[in-house]
C-alpha positions in Angstrom: 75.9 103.2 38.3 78.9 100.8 39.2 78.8 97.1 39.3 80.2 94.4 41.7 82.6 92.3 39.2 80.9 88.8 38.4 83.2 85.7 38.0 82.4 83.6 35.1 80.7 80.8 37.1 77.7 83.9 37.7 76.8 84.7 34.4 73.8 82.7 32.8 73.8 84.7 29.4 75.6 87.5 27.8 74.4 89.5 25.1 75.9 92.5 22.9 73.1 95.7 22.4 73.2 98.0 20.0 75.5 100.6 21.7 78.4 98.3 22.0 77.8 97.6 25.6 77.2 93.7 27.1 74.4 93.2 28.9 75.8 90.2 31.5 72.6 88.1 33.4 73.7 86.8 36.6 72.7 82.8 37.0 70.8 82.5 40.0 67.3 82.2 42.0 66.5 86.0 40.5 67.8 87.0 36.7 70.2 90.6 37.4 71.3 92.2 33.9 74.2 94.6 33.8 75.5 96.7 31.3 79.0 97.1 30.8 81.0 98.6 27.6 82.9 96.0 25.8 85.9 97.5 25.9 86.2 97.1 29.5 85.1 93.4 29.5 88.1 92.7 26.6 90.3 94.3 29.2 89.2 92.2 32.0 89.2 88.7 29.9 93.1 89.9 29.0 94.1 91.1 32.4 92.0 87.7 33.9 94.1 85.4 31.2 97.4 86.9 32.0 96.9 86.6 35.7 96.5 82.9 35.0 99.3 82.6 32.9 101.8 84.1 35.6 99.9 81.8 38.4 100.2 78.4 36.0 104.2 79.4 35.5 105.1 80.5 39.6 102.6 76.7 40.1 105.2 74.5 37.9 107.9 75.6 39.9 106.6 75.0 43.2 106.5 76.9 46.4 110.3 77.7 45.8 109.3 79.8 42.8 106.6 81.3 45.1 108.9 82.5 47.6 111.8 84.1 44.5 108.7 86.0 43.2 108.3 87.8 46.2 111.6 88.2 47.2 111.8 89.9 43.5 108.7 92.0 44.4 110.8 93.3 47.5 114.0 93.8 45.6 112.7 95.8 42.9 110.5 98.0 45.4 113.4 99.1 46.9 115.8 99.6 44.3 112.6 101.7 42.9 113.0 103.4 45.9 116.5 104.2 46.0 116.1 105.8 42.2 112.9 108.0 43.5 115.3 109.0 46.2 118.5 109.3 44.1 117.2 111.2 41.3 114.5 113.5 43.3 114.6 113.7 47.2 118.4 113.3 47.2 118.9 116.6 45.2 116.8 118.5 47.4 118.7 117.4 50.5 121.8 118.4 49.1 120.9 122.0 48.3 120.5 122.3 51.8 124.0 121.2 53.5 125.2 123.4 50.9 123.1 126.0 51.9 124.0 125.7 55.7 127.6 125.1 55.1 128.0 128.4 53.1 126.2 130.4 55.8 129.1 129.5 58.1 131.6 132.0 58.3 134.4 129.7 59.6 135.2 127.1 57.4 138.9 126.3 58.0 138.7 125.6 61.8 138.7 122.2 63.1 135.4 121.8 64.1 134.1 123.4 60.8 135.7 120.5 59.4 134.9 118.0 61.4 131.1 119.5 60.7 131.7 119.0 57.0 132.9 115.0 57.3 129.6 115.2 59.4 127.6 116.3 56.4 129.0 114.3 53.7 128.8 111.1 55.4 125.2 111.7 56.5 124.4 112.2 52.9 126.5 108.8 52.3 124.5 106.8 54.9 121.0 108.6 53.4 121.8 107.5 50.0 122.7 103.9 50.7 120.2 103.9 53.3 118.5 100.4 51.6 121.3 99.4 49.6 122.2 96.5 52.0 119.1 94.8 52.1 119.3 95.3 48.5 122.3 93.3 48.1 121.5 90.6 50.8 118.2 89.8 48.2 120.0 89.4 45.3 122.4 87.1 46.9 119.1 85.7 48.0 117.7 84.9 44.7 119.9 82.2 43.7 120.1 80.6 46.6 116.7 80.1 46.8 117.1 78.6 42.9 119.2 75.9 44.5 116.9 75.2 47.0 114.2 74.8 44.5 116.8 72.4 42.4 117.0 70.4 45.6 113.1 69.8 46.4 112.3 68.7 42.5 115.2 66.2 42.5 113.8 64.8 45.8 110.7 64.5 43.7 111.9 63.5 41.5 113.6 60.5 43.4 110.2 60.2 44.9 108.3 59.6 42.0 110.9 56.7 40.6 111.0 55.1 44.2 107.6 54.9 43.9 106.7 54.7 40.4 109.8 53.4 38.6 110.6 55.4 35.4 107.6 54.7 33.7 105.7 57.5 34.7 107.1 60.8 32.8 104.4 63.3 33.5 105.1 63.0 37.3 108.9 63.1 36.7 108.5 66.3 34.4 106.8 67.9 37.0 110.1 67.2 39.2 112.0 68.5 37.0 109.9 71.9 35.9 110.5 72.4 40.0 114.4 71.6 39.8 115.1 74.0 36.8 112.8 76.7 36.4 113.4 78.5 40.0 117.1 78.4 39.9 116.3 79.7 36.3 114.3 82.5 37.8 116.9 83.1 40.9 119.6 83.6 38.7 118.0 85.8 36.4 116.8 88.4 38.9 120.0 87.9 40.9 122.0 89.1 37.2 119.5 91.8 36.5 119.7 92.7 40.0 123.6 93.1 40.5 123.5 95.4 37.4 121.1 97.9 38.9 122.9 97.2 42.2 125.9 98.1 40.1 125.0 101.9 39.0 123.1 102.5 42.3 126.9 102.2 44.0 128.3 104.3 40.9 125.7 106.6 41.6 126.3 107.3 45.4 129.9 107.5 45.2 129.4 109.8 42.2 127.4 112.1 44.7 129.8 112.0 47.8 132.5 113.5 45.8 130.6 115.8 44.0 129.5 116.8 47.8 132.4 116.4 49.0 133.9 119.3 45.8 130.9 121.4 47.0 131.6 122.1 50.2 134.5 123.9 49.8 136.9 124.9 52.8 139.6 127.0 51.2 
């Protein structure tokens, strides 16, 4: 039978049996034990820690850092989805111009040609089809670094005008929002250019291999 997950605040008393499995007792007006392996309540406790590790680190740097995380969620979703494409649909796609271009019997006239630049620059625009927006985010990334570096030295500033210098945790937590998003920006924007980098490679590798394919002699 399946169980609604309990947050920690719920549970009155926990208990291990003798088959390895914990018996969880719901605080409340009526006592509600659940069984649940162990195994799966390590994984939770791991999975709940890390989420709270990634949420403490995107906190320190603000609502800046916030914005680069999913701008990164974006950018590697669709360079995901130019390699599913590239590596899988793309292939398919090209079997079949070749296919229709060696069912035509003319070949040399100048609207078979003309039907060929046709094919190979369809495949072109297919296979950058995202590649754009791709690059417009990376360029984003760093950008948006800045603009974190910006807000947590006005902090910063804020917290002397108001403060003086004499109060370092408040000024720390300028800085952590100064540094660590244009830290972030300018990592994803580097690891981002380089898969930027053999995406291109990869689509002007396929155009002239296309483009050798389609023969017209």
């Amino acid at each position: 039978m399946g169980f609604k997950c309990l947050s920690w605040h719920d549970v009155a008393d926990i208990t291990v049996d003798e088959a390895d499995y914990v018996r969880v007792a719901r605080a409340g007006h009526a006592v509600r034990w659940v069984r649940i392996p162990v195994s799966q309540v390590a994984n939770s406790h791991v999975l709940a820690e890390l989420l709270d590790i990634i949420r403490s680190f995107l906190n320190t740097g603000g609502i800046i850092l916030w914005t680069i995380f999913f701008v990164s969620l974006l950018l590697w979703f669709l360079v995901m989805e130019r390699v599913m494409y590239l590596w899988f649909a793309y292939p398919r796609h090209k079997q079949q111009w070749i296919a229709d271009w060696q069912q035509r019997s003319d070949k040399t006239s100048r609207s078979a040609l003309a039907l060929r630049e046709c094919m190979i620059s369809e495949a072109k625009i297919a296979m950058k089809m995202t590649l754009p927006i791709i690059n417009v985010l990376i360029q984003l990334c760093p950008l948006l670094g800045l603009l974190g570096t910006v807000t947590g030295m006005i902090h910063v500033f804020d917290v002397m005008a108001n403060t003086g210098t004499g109060n370092a945790r408040a000024m720390a937590s300028g800085v952590s929002q100064a540094t660590i998003p244009t830290m972030a920006g300018m990592v994803i924007a580097i690891a981002g250019l380089y898969c930027n980098k053999l995406l291109q490679e990869r689509v002007s590798d396929e155009t002239h291999r296309l483009a050798d394919l389609l023969t017209y002699h």
